[in-house]
PyMOL CGO cylinders between C-alpha atoms (Angstrom):
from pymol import cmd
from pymol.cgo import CYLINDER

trace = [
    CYLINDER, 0.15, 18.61, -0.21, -3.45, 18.21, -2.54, 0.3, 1, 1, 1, 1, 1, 1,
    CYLINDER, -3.45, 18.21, -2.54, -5.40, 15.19, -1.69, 0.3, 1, 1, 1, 1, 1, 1,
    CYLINDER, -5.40, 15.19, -1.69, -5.61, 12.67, -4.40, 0.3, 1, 1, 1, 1, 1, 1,
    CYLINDER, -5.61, 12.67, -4.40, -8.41, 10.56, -4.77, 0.3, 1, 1, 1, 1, 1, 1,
    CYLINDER, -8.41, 10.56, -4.77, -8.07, 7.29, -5.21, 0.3, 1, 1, 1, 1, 1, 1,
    CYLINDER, -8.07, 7.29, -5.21, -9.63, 5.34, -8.04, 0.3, 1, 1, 1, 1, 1, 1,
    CYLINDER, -9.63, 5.34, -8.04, -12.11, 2.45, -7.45, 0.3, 1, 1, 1, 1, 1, 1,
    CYLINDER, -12.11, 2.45, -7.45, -10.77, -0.55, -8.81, 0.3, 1, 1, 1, 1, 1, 1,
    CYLINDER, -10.77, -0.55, -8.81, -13.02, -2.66, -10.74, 0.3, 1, 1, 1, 1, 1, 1,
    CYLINDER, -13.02, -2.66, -10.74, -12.98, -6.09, -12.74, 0.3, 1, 1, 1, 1, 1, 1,
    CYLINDER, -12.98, -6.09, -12.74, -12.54, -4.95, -16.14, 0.3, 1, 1, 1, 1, 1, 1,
    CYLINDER, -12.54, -4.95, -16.14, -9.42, -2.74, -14.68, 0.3, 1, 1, 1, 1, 1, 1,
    CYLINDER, -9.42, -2.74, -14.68, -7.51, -5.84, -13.20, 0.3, 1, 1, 1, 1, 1, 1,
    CYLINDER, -7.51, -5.84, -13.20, -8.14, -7.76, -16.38, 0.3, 1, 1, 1, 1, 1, 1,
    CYLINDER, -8.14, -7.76, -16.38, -7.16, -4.49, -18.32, 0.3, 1, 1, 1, 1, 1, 1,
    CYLINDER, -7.16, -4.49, -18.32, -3.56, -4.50, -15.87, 0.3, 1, 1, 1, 1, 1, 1,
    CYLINDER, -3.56, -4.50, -15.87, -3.25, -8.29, -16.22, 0.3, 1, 1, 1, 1, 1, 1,
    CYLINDER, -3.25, -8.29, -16.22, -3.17, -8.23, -20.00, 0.3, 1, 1, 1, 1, 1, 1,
    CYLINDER, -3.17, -8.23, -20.00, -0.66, -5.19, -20.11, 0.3, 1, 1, 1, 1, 1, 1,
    CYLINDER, -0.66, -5.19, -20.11, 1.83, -7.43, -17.74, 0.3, 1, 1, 1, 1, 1, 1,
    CYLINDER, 1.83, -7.43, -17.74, 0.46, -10.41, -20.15, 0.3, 1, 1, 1, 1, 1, 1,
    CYLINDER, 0.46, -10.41, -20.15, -1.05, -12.36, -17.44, 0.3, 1, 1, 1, 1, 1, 1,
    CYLINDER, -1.05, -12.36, -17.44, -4.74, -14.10, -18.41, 0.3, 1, 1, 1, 1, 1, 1,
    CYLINDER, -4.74, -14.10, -18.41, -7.19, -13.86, -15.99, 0.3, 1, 1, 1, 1, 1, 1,
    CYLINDER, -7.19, -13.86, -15.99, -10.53, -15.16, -15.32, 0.3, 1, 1, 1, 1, 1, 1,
    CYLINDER, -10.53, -15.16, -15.32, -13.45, -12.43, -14.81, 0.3, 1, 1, 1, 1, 1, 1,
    CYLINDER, -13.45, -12.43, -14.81, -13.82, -14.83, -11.27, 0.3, 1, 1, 1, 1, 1, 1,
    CYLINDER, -13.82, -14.83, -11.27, -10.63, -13.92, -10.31, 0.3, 1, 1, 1, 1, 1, 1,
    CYLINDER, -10.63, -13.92, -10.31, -10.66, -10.52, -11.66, 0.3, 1, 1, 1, 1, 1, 1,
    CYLINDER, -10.66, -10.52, -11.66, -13.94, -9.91, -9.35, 0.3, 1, 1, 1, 1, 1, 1,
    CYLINDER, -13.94, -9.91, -9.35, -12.01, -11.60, -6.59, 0.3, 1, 1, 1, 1, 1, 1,
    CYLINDER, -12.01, -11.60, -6.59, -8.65, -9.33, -7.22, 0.3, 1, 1, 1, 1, 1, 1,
    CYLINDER, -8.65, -9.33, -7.22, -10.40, -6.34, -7.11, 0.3, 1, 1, 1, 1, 1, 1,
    CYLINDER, -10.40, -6.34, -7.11, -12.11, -6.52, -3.84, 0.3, 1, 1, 1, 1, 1, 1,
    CYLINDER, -12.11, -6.52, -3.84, -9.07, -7.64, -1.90, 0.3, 1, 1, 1, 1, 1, 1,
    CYLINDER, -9.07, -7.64, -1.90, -7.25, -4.58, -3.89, 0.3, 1, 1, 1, 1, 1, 1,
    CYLINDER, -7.25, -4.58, -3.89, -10.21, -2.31, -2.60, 0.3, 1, 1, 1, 1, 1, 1,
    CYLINDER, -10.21, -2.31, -2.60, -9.05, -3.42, 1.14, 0.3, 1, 1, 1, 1, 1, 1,
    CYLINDER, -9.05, -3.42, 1.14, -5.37, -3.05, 0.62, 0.3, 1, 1, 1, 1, 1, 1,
    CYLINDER, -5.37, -3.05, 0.62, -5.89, 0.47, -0.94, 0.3, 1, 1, 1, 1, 1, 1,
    CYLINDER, -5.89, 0.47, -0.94, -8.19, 1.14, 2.16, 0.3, 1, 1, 1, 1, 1, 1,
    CYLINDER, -8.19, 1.14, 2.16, -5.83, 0.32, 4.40, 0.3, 1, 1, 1, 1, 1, 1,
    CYLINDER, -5.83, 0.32, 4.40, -3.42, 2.66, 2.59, 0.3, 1, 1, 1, 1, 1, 1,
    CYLINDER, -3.42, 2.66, 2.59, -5.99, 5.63, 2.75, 0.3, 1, 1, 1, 1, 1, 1,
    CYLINDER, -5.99, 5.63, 2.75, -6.18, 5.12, 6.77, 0.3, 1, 1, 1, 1, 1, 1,
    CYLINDER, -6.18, 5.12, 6.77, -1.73, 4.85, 7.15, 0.3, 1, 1, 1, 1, 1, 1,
    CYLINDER, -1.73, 4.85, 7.15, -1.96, 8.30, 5.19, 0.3, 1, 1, 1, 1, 1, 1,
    CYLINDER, -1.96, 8.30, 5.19, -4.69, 9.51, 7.65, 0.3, 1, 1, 1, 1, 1, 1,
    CYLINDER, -4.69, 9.51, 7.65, -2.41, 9.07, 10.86, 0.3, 1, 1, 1, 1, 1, 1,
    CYLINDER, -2.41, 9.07, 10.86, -0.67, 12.46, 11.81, 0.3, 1, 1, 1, 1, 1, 1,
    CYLINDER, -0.67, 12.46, 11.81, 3.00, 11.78, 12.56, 0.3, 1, 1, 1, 1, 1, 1,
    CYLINDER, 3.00, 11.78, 12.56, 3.80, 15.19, 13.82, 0.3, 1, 1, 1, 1, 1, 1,
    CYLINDER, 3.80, 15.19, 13.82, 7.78, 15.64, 14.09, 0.3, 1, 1, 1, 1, 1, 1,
    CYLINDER, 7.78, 15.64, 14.09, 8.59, 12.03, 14.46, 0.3, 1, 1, 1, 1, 1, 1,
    CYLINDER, 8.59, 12.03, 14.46, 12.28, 11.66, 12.99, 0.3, 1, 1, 1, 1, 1, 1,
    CYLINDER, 12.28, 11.66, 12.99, 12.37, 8.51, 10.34, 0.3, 1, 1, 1, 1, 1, 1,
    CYLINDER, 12.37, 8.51, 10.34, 14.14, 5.64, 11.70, 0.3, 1, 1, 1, 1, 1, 1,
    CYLINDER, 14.14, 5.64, 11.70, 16.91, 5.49, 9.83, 0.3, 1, 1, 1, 1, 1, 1,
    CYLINDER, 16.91, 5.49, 9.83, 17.95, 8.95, 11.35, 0.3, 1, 1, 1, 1, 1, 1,
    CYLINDER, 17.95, 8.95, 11.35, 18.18, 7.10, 14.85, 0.3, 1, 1, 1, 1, 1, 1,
    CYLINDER, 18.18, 7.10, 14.85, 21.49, 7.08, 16.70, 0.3, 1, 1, 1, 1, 1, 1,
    CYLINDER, 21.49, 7.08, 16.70, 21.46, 4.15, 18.95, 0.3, 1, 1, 1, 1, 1, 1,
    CYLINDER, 21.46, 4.15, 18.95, 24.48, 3.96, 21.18, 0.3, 1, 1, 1, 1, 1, 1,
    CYLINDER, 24.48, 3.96, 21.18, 25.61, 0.66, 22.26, 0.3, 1, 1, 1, 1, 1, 1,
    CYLINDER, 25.61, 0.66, 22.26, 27.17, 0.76, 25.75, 0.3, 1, 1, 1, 1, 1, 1,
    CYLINDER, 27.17, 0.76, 25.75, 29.39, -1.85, 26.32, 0.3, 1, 1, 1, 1, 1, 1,
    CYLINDER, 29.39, -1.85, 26.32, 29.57, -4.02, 29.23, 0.3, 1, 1, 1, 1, 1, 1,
    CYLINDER, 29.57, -4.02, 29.23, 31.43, -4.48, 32.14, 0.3, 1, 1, 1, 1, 1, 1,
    CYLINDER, 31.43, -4.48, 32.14, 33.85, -7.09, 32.46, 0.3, 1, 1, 1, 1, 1, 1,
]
cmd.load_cgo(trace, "trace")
């Protein structure tokens, strides 16, 4: 699978998104959105860094239940 780069997210993007969902925005909170977006998008970057190997996805777990004794 190609690496993709991610985009830095700026200000004038977040106020560009917010008026396409026609949400107003200060260019304060646009500054502040697009820092905390940074993080969350770098903590994204380092899940896709961890190797899972062969590790079946969990909804392809069997658990069996054993009953109890009476």
């Amino acid at each position: 699978m190609p690496e993709l780069k991610r985009t830095p997210v700026d200000a004038a993007t977040v106020i560009t998104l917010a008026r396409a969902a026609r949400l107003q925005l200060s260019q304060a909170r646009a500054e502040e959105l697009a820092g905390t977006m940074d993080v969350v998008f770098g903590l994204l970057d380092r899940l896709d860094e961890v190797a899972l190997g062969e590790t079946a996805p969990a909804f392809a777990y069997q658990a069996k239940c054993a009953k109890a004794e009476e």
